[in-house]
N, CA, C and O atoms as a Tripos MOL2 file, in Angstrom:
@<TRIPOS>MOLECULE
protein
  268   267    67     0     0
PROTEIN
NO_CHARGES

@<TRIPOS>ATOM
      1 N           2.6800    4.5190   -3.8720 N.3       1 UNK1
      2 CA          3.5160    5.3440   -3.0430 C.3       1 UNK1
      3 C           3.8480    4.6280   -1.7360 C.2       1 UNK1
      4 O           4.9430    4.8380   -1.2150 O.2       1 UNK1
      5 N           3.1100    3.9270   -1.2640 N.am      2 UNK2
      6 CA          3.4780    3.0610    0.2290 C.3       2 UNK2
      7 C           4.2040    2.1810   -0.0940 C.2       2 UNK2
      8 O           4.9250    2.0940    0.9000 O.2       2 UNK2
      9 N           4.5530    1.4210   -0.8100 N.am      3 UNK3
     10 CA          4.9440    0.3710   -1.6070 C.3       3 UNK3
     11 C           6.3600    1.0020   -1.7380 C.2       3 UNK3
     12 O           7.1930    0.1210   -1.5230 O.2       3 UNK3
     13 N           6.7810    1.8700   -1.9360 N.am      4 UNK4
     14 CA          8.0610    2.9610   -2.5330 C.3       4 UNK4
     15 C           8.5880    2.8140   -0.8350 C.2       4 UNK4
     16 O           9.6010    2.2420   -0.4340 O.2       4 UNK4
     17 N           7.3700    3.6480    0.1110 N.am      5 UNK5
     18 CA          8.0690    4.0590    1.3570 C.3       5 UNK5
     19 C           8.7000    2.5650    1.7110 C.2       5 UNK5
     20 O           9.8290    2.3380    2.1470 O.2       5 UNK5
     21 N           7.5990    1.5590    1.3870 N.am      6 UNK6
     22 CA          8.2100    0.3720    2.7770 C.3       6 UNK6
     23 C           9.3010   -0.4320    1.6790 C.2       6 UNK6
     24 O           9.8010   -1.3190    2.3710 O.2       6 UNK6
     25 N           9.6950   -0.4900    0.7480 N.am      7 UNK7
     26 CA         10.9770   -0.8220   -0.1450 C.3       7 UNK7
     27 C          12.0560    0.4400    0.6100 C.2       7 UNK7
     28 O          12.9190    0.1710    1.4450 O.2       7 UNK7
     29 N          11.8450    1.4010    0.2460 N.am      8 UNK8
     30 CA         12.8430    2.2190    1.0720 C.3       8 UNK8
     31 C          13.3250    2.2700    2.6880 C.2       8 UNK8
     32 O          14.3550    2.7140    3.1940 O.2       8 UNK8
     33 N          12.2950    1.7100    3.2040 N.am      9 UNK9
     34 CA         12.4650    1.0950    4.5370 C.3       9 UNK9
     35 C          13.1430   -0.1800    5.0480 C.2       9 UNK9
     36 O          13.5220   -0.5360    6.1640 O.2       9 UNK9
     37 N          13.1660   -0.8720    3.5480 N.am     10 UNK10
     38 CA         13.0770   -2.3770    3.6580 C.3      10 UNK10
     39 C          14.6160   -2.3180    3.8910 C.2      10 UNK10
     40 O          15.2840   -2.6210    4.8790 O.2      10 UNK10
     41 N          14.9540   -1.8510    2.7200 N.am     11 UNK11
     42 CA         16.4090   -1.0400    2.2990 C.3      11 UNK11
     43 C          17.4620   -0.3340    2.9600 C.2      11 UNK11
     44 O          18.6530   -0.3020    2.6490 O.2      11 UNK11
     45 N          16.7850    0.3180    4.0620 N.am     12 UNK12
     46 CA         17.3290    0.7130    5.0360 C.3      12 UNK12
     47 C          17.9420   -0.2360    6.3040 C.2      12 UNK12
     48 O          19.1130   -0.3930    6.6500 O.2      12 UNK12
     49 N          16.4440   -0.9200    6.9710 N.am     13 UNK13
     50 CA         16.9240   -1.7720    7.6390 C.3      13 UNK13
     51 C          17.6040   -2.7510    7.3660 C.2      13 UNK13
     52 O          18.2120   -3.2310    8.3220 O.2      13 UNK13
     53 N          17.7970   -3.4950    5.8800 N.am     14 UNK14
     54 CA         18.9300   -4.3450    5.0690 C.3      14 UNK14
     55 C          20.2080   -3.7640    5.8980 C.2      14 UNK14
     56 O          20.6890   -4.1590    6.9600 O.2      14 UNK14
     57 N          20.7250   -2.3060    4.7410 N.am     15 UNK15
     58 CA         22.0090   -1.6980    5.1030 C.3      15 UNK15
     59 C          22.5320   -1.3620    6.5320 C.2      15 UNK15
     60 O          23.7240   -1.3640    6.8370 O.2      15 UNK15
     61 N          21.3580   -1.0340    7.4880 N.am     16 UNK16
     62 CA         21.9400   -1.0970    8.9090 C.3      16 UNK16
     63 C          21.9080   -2.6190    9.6760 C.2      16 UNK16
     64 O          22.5880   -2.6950   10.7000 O.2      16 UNK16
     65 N          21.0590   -4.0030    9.1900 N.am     17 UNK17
     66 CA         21.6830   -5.1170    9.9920 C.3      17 UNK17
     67 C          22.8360   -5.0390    9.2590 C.2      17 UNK17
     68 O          23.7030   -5.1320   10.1280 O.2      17 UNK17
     69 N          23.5230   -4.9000    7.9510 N.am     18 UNK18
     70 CA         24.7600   -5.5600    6.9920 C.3      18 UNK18
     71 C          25.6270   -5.0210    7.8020 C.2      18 UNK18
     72 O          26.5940   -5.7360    8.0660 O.2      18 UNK18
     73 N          25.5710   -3.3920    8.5540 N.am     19 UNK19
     74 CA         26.3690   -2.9170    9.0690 C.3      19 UNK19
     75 C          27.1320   -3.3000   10.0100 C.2      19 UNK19
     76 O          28.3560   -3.3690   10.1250 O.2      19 UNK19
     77 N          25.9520   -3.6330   10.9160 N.am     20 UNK20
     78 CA         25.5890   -4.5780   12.7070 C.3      20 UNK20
     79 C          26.5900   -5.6140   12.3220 C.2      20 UNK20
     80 O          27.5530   -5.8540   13.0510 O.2      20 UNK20
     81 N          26.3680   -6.2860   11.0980 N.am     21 UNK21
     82 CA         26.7420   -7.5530   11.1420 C.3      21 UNK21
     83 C          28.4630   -7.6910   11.3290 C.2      21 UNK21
     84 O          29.1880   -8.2990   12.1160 O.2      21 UNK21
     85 N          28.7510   -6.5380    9.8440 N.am     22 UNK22
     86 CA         30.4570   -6.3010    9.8920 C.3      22 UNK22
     87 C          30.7870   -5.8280   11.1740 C.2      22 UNK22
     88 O          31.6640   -6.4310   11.7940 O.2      22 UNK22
     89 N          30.2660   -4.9060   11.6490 N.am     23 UNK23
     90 CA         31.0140   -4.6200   13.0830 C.3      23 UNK23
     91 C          30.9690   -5.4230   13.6660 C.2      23 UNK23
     92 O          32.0360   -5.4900   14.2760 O.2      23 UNK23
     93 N          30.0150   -6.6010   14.0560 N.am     24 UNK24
     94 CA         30.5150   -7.4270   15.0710 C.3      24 UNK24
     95 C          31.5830   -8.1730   14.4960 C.2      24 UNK24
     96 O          32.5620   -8.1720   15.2430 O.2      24 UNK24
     97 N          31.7540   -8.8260   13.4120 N.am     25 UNK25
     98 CA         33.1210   -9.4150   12.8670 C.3      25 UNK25
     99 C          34.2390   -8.8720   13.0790 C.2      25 UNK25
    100 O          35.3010   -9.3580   13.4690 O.2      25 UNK25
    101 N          33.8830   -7.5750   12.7350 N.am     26 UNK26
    102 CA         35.7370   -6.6010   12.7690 C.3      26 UNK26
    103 C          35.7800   -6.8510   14.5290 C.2      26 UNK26
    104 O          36.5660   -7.7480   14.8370 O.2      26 UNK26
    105 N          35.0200   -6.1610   15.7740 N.am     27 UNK27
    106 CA         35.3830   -6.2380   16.4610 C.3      27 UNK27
    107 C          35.5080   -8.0020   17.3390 C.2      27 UNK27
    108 O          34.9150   -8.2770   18.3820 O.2      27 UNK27
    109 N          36.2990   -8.8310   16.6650 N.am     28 UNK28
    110 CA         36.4470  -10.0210   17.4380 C.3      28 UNK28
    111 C          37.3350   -9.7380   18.0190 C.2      28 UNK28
    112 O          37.9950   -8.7290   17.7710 O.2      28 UNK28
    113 N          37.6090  -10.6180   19.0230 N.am     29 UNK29
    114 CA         36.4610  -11.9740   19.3660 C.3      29 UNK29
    115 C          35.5930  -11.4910   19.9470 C.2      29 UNK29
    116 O          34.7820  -12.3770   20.2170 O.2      29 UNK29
    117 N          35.1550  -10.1680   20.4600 N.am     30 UNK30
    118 CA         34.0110   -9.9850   21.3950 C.3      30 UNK30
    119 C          33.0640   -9.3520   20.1410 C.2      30 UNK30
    120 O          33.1030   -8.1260   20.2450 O.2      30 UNK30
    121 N          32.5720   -9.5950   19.4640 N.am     31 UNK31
    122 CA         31.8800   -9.0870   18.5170 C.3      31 UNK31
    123 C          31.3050  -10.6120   18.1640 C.2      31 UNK31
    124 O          30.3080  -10.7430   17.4540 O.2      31 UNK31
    125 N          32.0110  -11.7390   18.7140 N.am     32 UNK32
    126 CA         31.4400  -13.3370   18.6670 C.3      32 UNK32
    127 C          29.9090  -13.4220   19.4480 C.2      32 UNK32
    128 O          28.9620  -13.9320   18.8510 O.2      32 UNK32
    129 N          29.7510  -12.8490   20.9050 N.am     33 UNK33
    130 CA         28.6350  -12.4110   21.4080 C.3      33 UNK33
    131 C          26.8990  -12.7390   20.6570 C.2      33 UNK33
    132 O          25.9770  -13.5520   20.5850 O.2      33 UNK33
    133 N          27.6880  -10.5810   19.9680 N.am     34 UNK34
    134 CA         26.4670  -10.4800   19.5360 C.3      34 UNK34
    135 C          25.9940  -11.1800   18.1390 C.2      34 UNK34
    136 O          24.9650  -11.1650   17.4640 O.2      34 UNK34
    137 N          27.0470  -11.6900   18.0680 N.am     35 UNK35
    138 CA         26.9330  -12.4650   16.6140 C.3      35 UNK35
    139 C          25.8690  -13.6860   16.7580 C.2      35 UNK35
    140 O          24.9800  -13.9870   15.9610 O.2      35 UNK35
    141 N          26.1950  -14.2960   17.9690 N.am     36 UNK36
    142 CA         25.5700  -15.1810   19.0540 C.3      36 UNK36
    143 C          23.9910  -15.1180   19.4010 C.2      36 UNK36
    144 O          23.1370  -15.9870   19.2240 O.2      36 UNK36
    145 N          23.8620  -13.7620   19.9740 N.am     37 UNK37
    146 CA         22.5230  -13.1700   20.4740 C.3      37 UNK37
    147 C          22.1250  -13.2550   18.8480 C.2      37 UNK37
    148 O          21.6040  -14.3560   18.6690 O.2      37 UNK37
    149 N          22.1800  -12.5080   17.6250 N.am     38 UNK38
    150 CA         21.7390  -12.2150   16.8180 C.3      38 UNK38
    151 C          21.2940  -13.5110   16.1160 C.2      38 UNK38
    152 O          20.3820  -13.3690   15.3020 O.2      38 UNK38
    153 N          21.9330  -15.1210   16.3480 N.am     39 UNK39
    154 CA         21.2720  -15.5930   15.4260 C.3      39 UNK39
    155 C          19.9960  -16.1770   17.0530 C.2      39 UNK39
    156 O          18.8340  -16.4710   16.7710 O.2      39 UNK39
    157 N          20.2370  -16.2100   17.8150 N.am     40 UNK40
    158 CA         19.7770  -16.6700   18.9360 C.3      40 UNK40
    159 C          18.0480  -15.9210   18.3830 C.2      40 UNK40
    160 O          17.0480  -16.6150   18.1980 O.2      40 UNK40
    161 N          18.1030  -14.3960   18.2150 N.am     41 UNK41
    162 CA         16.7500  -14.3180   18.0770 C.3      41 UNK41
    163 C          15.9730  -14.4420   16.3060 C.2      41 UNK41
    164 O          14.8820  -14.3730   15.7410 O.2      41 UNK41
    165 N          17.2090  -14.6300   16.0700 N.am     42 UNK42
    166 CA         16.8310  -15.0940   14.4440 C.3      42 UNK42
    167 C          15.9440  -16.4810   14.8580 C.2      42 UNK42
    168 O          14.7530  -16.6920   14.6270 O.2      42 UNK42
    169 N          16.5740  -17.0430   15.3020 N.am     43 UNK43
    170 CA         15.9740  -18.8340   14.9130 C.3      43 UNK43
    171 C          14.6320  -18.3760   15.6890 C.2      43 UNK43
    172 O          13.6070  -18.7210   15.1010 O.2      43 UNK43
    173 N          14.4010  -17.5270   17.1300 N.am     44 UNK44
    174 CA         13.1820  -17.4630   17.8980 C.3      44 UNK44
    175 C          11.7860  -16.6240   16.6010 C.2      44 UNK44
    176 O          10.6100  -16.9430   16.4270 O.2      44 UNK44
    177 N          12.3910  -15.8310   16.1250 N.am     45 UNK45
    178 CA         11.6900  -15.1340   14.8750 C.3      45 UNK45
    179 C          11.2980  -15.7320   13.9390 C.2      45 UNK45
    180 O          10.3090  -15.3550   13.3110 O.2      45 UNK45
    181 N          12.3710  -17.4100   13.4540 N.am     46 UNK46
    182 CA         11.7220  -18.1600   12.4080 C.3      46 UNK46
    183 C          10.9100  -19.0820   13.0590 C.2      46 UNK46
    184 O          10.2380  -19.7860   12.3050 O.2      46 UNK46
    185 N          10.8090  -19.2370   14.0470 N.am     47 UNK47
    186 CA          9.5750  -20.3600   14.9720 C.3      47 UNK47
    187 C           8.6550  -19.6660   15.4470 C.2      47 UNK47
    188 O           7.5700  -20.1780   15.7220 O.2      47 UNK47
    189 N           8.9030  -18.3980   15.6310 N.am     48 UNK48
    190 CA          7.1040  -17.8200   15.9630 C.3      48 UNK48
    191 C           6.5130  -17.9540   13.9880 C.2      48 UNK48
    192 O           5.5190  -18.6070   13.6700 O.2      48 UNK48
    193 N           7.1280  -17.4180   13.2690 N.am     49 UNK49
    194 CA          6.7950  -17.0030   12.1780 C.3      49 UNK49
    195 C           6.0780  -18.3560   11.6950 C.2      49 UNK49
    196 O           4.9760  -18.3070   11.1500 O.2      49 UNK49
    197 N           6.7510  -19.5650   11.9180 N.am     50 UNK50
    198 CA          6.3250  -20.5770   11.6040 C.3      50 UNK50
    199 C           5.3370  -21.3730   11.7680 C.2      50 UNK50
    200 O           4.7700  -22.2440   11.1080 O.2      50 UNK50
    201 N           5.1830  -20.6040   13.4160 N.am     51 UNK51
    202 CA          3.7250  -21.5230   14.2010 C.3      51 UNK51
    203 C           2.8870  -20.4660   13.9860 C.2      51 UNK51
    204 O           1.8720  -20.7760   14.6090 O.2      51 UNK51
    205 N           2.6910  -19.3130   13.4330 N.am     52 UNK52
    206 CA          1.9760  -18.3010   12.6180 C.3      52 UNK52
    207 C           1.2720  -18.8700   11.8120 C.2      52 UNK52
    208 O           0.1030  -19.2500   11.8750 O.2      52 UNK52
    209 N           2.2870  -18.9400   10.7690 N.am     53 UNK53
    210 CA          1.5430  -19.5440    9.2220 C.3      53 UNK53
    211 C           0.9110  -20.5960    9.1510 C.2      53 UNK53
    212 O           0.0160  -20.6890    8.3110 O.2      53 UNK53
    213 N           1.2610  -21.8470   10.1610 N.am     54 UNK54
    214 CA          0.7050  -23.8880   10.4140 C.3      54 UNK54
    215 C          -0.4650  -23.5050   11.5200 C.2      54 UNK54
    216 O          -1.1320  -24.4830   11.8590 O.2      54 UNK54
    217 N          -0.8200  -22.2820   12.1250 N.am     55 UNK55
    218 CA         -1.9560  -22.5250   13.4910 C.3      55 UNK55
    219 C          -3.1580  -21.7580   12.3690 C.2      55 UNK55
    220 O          -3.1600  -20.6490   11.8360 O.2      55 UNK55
    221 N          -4.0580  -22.8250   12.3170 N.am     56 UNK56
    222 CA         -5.4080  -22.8930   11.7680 C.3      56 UNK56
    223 C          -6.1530  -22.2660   12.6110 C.2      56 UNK56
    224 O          -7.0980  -21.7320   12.0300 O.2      56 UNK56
    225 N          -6.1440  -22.0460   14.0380 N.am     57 UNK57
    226 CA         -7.0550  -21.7860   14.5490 C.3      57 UNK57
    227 C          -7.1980  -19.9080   14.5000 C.2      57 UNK57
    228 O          -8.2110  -19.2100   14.5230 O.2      57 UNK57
    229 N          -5.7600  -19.5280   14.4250 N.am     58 UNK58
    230 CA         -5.5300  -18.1690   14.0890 C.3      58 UNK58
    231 C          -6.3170  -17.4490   12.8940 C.2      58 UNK58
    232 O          -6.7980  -16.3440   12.6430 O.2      58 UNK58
    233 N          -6.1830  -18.6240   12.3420 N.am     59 UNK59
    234 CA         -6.6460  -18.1090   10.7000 C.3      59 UNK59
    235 C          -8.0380  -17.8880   10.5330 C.2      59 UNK59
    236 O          -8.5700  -17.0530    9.8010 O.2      59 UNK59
    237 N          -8.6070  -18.7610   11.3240 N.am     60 UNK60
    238 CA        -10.4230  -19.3840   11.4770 C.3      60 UNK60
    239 C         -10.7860  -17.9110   12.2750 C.2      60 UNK60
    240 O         -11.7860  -17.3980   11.7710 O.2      60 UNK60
    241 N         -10.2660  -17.1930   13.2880 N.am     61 UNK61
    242 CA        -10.2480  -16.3070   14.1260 C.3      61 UNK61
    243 C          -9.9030  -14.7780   12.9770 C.2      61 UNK61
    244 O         -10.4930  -13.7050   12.8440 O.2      61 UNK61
    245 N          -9.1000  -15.1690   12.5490 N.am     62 UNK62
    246 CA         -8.8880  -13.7550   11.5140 C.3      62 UNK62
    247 C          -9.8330  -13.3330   10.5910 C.2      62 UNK62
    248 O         -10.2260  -12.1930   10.3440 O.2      62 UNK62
    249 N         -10.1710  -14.4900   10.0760 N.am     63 UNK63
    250 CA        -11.4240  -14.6980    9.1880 C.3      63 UNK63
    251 C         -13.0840  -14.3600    9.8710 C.2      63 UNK63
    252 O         -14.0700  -13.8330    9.3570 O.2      63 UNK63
    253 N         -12.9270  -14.7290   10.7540 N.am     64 UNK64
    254 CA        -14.4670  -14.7250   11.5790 C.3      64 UNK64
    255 C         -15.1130  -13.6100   12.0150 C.2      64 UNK64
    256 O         -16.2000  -13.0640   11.8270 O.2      64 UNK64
    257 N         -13.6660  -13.3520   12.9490 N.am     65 UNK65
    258 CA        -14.2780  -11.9840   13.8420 C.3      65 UNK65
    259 C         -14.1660  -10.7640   13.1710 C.2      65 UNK65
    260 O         -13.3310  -10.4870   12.3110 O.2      65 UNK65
    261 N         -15.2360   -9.9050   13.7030 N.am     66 UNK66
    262 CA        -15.5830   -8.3050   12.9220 C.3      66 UNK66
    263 C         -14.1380   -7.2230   13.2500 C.2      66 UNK66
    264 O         -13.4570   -7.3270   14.2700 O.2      66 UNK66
    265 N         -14.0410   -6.8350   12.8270 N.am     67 UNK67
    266 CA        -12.8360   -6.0910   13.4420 C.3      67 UNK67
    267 C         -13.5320   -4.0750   13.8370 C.2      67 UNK67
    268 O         -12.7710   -3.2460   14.3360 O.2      67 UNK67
@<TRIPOS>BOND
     1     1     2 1
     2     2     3 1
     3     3     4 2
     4     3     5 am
     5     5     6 1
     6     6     7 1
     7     7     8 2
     8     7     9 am
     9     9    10 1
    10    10    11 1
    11    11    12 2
    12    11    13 am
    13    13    14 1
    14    14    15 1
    15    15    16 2
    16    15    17 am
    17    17    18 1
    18    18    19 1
    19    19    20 2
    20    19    21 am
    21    21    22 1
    22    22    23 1
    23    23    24 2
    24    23    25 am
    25    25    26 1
    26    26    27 1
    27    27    28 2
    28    27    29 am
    29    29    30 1
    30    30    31 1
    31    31    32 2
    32    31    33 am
    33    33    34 1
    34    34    35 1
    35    35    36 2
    36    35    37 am
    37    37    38 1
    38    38    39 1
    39    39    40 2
    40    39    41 am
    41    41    42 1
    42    42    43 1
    43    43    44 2
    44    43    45 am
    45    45    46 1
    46    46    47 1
    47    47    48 2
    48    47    49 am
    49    49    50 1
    50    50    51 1
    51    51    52 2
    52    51    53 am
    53    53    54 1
    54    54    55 1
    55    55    56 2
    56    55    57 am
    57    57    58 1
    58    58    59 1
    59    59    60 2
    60    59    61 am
    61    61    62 1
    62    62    63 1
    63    63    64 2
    64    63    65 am
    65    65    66 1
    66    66    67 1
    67    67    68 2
    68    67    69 am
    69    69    70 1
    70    70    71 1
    71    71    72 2
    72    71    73 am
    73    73    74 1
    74    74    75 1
    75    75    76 2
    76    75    77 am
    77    77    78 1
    78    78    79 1
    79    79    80 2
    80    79    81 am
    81    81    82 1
    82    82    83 1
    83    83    84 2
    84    83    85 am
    85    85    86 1
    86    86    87 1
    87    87    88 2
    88    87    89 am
    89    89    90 1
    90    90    91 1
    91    91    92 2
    92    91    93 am
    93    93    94 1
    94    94    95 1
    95    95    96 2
    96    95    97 am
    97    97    98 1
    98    98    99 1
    99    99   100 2
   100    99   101 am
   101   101   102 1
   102   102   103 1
   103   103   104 2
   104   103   105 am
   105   105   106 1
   106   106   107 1
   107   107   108 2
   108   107   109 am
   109   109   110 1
   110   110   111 1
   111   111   112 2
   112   111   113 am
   113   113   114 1
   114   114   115 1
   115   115   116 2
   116   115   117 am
   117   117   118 1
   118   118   119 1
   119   119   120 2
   120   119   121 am
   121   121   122 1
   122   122   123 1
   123   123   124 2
   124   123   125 am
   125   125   126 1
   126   126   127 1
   127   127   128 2
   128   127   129 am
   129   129   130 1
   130   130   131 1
   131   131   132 2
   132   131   133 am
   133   133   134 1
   134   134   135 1
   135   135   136 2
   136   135   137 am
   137   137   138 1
   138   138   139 1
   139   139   140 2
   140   139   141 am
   141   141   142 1
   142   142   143 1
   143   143   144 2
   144   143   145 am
   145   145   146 1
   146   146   147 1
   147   147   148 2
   148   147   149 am
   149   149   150 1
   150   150   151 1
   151   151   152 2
   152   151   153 am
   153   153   154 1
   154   154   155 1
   155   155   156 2
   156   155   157 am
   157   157   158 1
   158   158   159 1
   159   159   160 2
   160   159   161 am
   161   161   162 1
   162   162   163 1
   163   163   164 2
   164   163   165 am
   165   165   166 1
   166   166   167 1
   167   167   168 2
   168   167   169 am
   169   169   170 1
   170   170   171 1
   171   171   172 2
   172   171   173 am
   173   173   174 1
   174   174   175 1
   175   175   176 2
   176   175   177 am
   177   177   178 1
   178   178   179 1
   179   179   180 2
   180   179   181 am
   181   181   182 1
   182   182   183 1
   183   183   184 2
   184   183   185 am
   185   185   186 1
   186   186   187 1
   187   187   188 2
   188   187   189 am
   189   189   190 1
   190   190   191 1
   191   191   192 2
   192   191   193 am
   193   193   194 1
   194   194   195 1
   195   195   196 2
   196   195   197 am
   197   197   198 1
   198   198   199 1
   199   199   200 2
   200   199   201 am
   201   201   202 1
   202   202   203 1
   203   203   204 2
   204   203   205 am
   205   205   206 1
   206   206   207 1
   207   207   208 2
   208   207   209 am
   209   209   210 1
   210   210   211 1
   211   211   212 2
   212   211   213 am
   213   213   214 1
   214   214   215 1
   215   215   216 2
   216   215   217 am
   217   217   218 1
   218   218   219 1
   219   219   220 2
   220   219   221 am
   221   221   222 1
   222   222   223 1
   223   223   224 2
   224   223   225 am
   225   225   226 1
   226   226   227 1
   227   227   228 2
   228   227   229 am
   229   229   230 1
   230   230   231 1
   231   231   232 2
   232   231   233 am
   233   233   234 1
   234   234   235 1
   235   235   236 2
   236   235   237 am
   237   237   238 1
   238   238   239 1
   239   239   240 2
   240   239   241 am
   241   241   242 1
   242   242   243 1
   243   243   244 2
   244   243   245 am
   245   245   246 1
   246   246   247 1
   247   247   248 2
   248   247   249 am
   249   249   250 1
   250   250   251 1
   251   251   252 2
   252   251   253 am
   253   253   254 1
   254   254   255 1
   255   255   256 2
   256   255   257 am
   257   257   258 1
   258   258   259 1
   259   259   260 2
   260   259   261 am
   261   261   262 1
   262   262   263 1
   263   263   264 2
   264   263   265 am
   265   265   266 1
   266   266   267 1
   267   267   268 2
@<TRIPOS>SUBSTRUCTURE
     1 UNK1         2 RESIDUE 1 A UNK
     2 UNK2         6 RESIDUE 1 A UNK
     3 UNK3        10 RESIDUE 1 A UNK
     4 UNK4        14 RESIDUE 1 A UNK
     5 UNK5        18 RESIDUE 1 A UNK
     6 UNK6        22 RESIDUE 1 A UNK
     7 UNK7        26 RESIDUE 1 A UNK
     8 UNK8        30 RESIDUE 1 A UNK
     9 UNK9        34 RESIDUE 1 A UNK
    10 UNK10       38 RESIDUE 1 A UNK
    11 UNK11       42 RESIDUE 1 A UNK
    12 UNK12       46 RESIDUE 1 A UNK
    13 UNK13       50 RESIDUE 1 A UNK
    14 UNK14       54 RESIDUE 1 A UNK
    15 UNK15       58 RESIDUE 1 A UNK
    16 UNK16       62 RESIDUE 1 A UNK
    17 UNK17       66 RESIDUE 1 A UNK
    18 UNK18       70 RESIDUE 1 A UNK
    19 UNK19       74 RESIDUE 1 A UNK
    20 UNK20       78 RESIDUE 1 A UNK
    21 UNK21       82 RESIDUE 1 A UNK
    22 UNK22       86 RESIDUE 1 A UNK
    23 UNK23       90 RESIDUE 1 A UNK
    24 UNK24       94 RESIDUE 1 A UNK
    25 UNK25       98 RESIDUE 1 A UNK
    26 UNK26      102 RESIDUE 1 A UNK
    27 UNK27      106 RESIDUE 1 A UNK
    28 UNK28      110 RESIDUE 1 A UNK
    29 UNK29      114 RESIDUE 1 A UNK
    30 UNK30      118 RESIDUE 1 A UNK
    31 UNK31      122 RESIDUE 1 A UNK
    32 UNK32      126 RESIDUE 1 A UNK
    33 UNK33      130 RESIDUE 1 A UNK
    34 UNK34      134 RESIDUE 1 A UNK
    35 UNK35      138 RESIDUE 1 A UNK
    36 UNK36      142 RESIDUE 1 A UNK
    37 UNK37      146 RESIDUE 1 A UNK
    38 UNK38      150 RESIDUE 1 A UNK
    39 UNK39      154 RESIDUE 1 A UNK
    40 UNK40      158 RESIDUE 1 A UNK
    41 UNK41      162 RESIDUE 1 A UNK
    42 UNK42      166 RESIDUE 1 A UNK
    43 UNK43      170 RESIDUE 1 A UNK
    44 UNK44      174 RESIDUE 1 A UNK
    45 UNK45      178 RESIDUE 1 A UNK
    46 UNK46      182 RESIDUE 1 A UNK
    47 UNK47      186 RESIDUE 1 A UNK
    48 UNK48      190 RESIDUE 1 A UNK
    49 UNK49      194 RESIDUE 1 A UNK
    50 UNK50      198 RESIDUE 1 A UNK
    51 UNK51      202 RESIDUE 1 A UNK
    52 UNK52      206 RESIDUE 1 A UNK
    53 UNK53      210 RESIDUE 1 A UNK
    54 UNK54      214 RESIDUE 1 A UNK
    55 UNK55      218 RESIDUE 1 A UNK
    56 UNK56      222 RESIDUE 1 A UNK
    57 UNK57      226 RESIDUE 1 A UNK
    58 UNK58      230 RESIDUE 1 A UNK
    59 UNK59      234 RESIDUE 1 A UNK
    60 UNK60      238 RESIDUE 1 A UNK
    61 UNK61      242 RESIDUE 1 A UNK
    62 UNK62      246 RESIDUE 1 A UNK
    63 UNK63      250 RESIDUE 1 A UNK
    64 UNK64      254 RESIDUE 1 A UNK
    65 UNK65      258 RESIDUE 1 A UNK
    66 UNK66      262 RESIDUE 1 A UNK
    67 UNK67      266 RESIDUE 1 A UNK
Protein backbone atom coordinates (compact mmCIF):
# COMPACT_ATOMS: atom_id res chain seq x y z
CA UNK A 1 0.00 0.00 0.00
CA UNK A 2 2.90 2.69 0.51
CA UNK A 3 4.45 1.63 -2.53
CA UNK A 4 0.85 2.50 -4.43
CA UNK A 5 0.80 5.97 -2.35
CA UNK A 6 4.48 7.04 -3.32
CA UNK A 7 3.97 5.76 -7.29
CA UNK A 8 0.89 7.92 -7.08
CA UNK A 9 2.89 10.69 -5.75
CA UNK A 10 5.65 10.00 -8.00
CA UNK A 11 3.03 10.52 -10.76
CA UNK A 12 1.81 13.46 -9.65
CA UNK A 13 4.85 15.38 -9.20
CA UNK A 14 5.93 13.95 -12.95
CA UNK A 15 2.53 15.64 -14.38
CA UNK A 16 2.94 18.96 -12.47
CA UNK A 17 6.97 19.53 -13.40
CA UNK A 18 5.65 18.38 -17.35
CA UNK A 19 3.23 21.14 -16.73
CA UNK A 20 5.89 23.83 -15.21
CA UNK A 21 7.86 22.83 -18.00
CA UNK A 22 5.22 23.63 -21.05
CA UNK A 23 4.29 26.79 -19.48
CA UNK A 24 7.50 28.10 -19.35
CA UNK A 25 7.95 27.32 -23.19
CA UNK A 26 4.51 28.69 -24.24
CA UNK A 27 5.20 31.75 -22.24
CA UNK A 28 8.56 32.88 -24.20
CA UNK A 29 10.82 34.44 -24.17
CA UNK A 30 10.28 35.15 -20.52
CA UNK A 31 9.43 31.66 -19.65
CA UNK A 32 13.50 31.31 -20.92
CA UNK A 33 14.22 32.39 -17.11
CA UNK A 34 12.69 29.83 -15.37
CA UNK A 35 13.64 27.38 -17.78
CA UNK A 36 17.16 28.67 -16.72
CA UNK A 37 16.64 28.56 -12.84
CA UNK A 38 15.12 25.05 -13.37
CA UNK A 39 18.02 23.39 -14.93
CA UNK A 40 20.34 25.66 -12.65
CA UNK A 41 18.95 23.59 -9.62
CA UNK A 42 18.74 20.41 -11.54
CA UNK A 43 22.55 20.16 -12.13
CA UNK A 44 22.92 21.49 -8.04
CA UNK A 45 20.53 18.28 -7.19
CA UNK A 46 22.68 15.96 -9.47
CA UNK A 47 26.01 17.01 -7.51
CA UNK A 48 24.72 16.83 -4.06
CA UNK A 49 23.14 13.43 -5.10
CA UNK A 50 26.42 12.48 -6.38
CA UNK A 51 28.75 13.41 -3.54
CA UNK A 52 25.98 11.39 -1.51
CA UNK A 53 26.42 8.14 -3.09
CA UNK A 54 30.95 8.50 -3.63
CA UNK A 55 31.31 9.97 0.38
CA UNK A 56 32.33 6.77 2.31
CA UNK A 57 32.53 8.46 5.27
CA UNK A 58 28.62 9.03 5.27
CA UNK A 59 28.08 5.54 4.77
CA UNK A 60 30.65 4.30 7.66
CA UNK A 61 28.43 6.89 9.87
CA UNK A 62 25.02 5.44 8.67
CA UNK A 63 26.12 2.12 9.37
CA UNK A 64 27.70 2.72 12.85
CA UNK A 65 25.69 4.96 14.75
CA UNK A 66 22.52 3.76 16.88
CA UNK A 67 19.74 5.69 15.75
Amino acid sequence: MEYLGYGILGFAAFLWFMAMIFGLIIAFPWGILGLIAILGLGILFIKVLAERLTNREDDFYDKTVEK
